[in-house]
C-alpha positions as CSV (number, residue, x, y, z in Angstrom):
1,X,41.9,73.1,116.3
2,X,45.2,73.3,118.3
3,X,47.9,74.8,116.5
4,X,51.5,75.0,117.5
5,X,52.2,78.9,116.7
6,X,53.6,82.4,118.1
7,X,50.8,85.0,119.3
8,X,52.0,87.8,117.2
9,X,51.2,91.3,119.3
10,X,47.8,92.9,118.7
11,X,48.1,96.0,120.0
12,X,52.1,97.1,120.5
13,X,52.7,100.5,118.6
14,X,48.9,101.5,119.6
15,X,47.9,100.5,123.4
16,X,51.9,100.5,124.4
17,X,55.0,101.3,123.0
18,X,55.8,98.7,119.7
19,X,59.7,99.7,120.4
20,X,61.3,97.5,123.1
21,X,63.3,100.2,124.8
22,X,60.5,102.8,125.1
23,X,58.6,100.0,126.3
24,X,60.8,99.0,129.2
25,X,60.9,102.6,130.0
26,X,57.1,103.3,130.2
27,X,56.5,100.1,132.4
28,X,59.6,100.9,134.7
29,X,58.4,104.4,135.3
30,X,54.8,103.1,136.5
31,X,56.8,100.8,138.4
32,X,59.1,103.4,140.3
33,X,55.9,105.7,140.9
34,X,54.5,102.7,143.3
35,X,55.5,103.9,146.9
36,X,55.7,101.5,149.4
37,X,52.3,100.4,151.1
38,X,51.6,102.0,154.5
39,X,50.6,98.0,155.6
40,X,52.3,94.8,155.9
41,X,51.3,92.6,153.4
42,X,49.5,89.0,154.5
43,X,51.4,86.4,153.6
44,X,51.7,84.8,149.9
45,X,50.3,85.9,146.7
46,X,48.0,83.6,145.3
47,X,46.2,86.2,142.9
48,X,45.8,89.1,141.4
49,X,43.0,91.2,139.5
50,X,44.8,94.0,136.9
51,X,43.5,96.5,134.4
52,X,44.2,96.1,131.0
53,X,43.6,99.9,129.2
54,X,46.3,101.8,127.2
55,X,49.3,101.5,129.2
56,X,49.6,105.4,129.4
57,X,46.1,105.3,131.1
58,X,45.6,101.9,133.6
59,X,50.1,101.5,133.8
60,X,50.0,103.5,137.0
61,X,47.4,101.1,138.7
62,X,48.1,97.9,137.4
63,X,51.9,98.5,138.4
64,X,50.8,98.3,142.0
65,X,50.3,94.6,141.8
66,X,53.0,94.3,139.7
67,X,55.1,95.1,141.7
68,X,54.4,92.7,144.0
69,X,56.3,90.4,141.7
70,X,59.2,92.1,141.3
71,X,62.6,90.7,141.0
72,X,61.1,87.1,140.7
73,X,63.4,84.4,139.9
74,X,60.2,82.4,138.2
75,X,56.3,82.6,137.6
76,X,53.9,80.5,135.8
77,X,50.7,82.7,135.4
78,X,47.5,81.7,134.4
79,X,45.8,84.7,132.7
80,X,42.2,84.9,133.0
81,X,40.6,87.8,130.7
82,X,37.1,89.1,128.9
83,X,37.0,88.3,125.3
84,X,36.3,91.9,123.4
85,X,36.2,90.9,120.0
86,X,34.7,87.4,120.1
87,X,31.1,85.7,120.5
88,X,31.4,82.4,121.6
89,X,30.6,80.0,125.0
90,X,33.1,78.5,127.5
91,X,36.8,79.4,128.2
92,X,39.3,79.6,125.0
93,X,42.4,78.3,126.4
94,X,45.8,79.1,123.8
95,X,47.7,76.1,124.8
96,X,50.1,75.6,122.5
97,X,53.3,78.2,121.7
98,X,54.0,81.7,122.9
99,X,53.1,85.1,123.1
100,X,54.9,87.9,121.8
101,X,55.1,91.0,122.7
102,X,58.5,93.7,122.0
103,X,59.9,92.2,124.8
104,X,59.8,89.3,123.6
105,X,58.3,86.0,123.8
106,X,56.4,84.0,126.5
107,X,56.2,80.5,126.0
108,X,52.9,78.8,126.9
109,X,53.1,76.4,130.3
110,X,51.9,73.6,127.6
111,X,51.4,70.3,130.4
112,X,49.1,72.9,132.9
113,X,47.3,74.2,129.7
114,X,46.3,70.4,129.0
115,X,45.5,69.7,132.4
116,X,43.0,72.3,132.6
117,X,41.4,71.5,129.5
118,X,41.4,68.0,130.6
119,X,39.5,69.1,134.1
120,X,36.6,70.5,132.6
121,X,34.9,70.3,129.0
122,X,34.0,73.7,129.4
123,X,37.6,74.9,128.8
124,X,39.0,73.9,125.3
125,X,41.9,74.9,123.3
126,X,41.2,77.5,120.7
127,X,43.6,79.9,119.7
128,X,41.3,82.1,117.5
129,X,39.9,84.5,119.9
130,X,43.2,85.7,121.1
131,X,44.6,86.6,118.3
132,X,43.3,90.0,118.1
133,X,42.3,90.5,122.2
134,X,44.2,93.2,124.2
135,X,42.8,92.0,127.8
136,X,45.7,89.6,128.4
137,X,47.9,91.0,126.3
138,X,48.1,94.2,128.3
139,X,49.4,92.2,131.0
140,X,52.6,91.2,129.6
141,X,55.2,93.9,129.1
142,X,54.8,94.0,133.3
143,X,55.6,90.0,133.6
144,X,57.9,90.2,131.6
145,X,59.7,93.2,133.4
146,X,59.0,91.9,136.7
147,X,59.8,88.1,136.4
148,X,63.0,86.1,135.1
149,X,61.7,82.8,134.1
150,X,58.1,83.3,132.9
151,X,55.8,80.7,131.8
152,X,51.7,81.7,130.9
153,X,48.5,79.8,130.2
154,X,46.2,82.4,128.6
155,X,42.0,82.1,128.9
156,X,39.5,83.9,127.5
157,X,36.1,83.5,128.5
158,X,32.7,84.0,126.7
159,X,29.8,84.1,128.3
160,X,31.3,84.6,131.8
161,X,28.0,82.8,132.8
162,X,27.6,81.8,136.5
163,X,28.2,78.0,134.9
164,X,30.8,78.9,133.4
165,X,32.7,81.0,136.1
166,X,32.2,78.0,138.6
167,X,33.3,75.7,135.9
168,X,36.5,77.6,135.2
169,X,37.2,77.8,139.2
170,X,36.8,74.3,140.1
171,X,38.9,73.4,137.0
172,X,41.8,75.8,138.0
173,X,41.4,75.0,142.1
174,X,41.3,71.0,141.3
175,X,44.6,71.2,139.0
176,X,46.4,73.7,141.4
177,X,46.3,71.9,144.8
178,X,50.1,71.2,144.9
179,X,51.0,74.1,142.4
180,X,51.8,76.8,145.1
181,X,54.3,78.0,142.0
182,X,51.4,79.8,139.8
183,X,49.7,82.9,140.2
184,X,46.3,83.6,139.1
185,X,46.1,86.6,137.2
186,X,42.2,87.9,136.0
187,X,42.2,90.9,133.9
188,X,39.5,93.4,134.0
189,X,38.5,97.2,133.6
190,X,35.6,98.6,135.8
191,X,33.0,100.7,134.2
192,X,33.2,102.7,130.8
193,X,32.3,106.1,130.0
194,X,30.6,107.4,132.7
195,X,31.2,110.9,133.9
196,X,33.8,110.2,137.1
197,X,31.6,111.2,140.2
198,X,29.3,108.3,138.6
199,X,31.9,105.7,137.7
200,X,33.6,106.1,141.0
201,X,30.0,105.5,142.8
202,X,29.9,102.7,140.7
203,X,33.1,100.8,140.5
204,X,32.8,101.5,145.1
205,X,30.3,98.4,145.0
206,X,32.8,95.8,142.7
207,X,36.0,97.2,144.9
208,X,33.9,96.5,147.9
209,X,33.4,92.9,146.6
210,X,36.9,92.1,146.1
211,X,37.8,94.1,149.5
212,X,35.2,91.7,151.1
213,X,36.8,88.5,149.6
214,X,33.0,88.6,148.4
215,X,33.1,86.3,144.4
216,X,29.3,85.4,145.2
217,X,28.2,89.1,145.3
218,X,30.5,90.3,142.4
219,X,28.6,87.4,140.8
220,X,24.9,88.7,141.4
221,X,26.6,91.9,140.6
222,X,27.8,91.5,137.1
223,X,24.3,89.1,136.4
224,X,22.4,92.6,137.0
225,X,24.5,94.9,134.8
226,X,27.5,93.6,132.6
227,X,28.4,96.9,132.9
228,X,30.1,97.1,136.4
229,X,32.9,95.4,134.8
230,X,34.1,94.0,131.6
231,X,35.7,91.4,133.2
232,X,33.5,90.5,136.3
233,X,33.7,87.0,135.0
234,X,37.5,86.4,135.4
235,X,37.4,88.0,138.6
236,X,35.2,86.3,140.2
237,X,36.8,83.0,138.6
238,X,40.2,83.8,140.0
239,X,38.4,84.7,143.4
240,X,36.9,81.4,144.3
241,X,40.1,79.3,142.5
242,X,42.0,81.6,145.0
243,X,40.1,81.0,148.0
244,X,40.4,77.0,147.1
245,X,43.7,77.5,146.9
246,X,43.7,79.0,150.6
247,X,43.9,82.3,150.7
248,X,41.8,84.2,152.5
249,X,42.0,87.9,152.6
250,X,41.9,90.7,149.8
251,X,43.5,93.9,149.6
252,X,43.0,96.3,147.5
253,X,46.6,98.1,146.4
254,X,44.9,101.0,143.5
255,X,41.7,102.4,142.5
256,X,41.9,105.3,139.9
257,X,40.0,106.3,137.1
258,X,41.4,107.1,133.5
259,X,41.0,111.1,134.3
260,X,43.4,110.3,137.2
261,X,46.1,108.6,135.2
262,X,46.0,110.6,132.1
263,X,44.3,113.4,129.7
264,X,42.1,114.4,133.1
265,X,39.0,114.3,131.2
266,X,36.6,113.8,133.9
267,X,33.4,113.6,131.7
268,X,34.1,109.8,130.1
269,X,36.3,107.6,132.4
270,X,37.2,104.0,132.7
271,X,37.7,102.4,136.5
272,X,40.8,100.4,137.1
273,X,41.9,98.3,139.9
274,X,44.8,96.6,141.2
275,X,44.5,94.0,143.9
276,X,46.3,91.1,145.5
277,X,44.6,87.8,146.4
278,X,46.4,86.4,149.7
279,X,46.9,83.0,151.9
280,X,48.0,83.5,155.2
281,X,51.8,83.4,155.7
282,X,53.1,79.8,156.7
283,X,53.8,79.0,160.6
């Protein structure tokens, strides 16, 4: 059922700061501890892949593609994220309202949400699964920081089958073809709770992926062990949209694990990664 409604925050006060001035704080200090990148950049942003922890623990590496986008006038960002704390099959698109965080509000880009839905049965609009999710949340307080006019079409996918991750790319790379104004966004954390010389052995093979511009392996990847990432399925979604979408190189801006970024417990750690998705830079 589509309902016309505000996202209320699930996790402010708890993953993040509930108080809009700490807030802004927290994410501009992750942002000034990005130091300028010892390469040039190649070309325009198509994607992204972020983390979505506590923003104490994955802040420092998701603000490395964040700050890609800073000081821009205007975004529309399709967000692409795991559901946690939902069972269910296809991709759960909120397409109607906003989401709010302390910050603010986000409206939802309503006409791209329906367009979506309309390219593929497999994407529907149902609001319930968000309501309590943190995967796409976490992503806001940095939009929001980063960009003046903002504009979002949150997903949340279930199975993040093989049919399902194809279905959501073509659905996103057939609407987009003339859309060079949104950004794909997928959210995902590496592996969980692993002592860190075994989670970084692990989360090597998924960075190599994405390094490689490599959606098909991450896909046999994440069909062998879930575990690699918790959400190989939006990755690999906003990979193959992105390469649709022409770009063609990867880079990898920040790998770091949650005993880098925080209590330095290195027993039990969570990978994080930031990357950019890129088309070659117009003639």
């Amino acid at each position: 059922m589509i309902q016309t409604t505000v996202r209320k925050s699930a996790v402010a006060g708890f993953w993040y700061p509930g108080d809009p001035l700490a807030l802004v704080r927290e994410v501009s200090e992750h942002l000034r501890g990005v130091r300028p990148y010892p390469f040039a950049l190649p070309g325009r942003l198509v994607g992204l892949v972020s983390p979505h922890a506590g923003l104490k623990y994955s802040g420092p590496v998701a603000a490395h593609g964040f700050a890609l986008l800073r000081n821009r006038p205007s975004a529309t960002v399709i967000m692409v994220g795991p559901a946690h704390r939902a069972v269910f099959d296809g991709v759960a698109v909120y397409s109607r309202g906003a989401f709010e965080t302390p910050m603010g509000r986000v409206p939802v880009a309503e006409d791209l949400a329906d367009s979506l839905i309309a390219a593929d049965p497999r994407l529907y609009a149902e609001p319930r699964p968000h309501r309590d999710e943190h995967s796409l949340e976490m992503q806001l307080p940095f939009l929001q920081h980063t960009v003046g006019d903002l504009e979002i079409v949150p997903m949340l996918m279930g199975s993040q089958s093989r049919a399902e991750t194809s279905a959501l790319a073509g659905a996103m790379a057939r609407v987009l073809q003339d859309r060079e104004d949104v950004l794909l966004l997928a959210s995902s954390d590496l592996s969980h709770y692993h002592p860190a010389t075994v989670a970084n052995r692990m989360d090597a093979l998924v960075v190599g992926d994405v390094e490689r511009f490599d959606p098909e392996s991450l896909q046999d990847r994440i069909e062998r062990s879930h575990e690699c990432a918790c959400g190989g399925g939006p990755i690999v979604a906003v990979m193959k949209a992105a390469r649709a979408l022409g770009a063609e190189q990867a880079v990898v801006l920040r790998y770091a694990d949650s005993g880098d970024e925080a209590e330095r417990n290195k027993s039990r750690v969570v990978g994080y990664m930031s990357a950019g998705l890129f088309a070659p830079p117009e003639a």
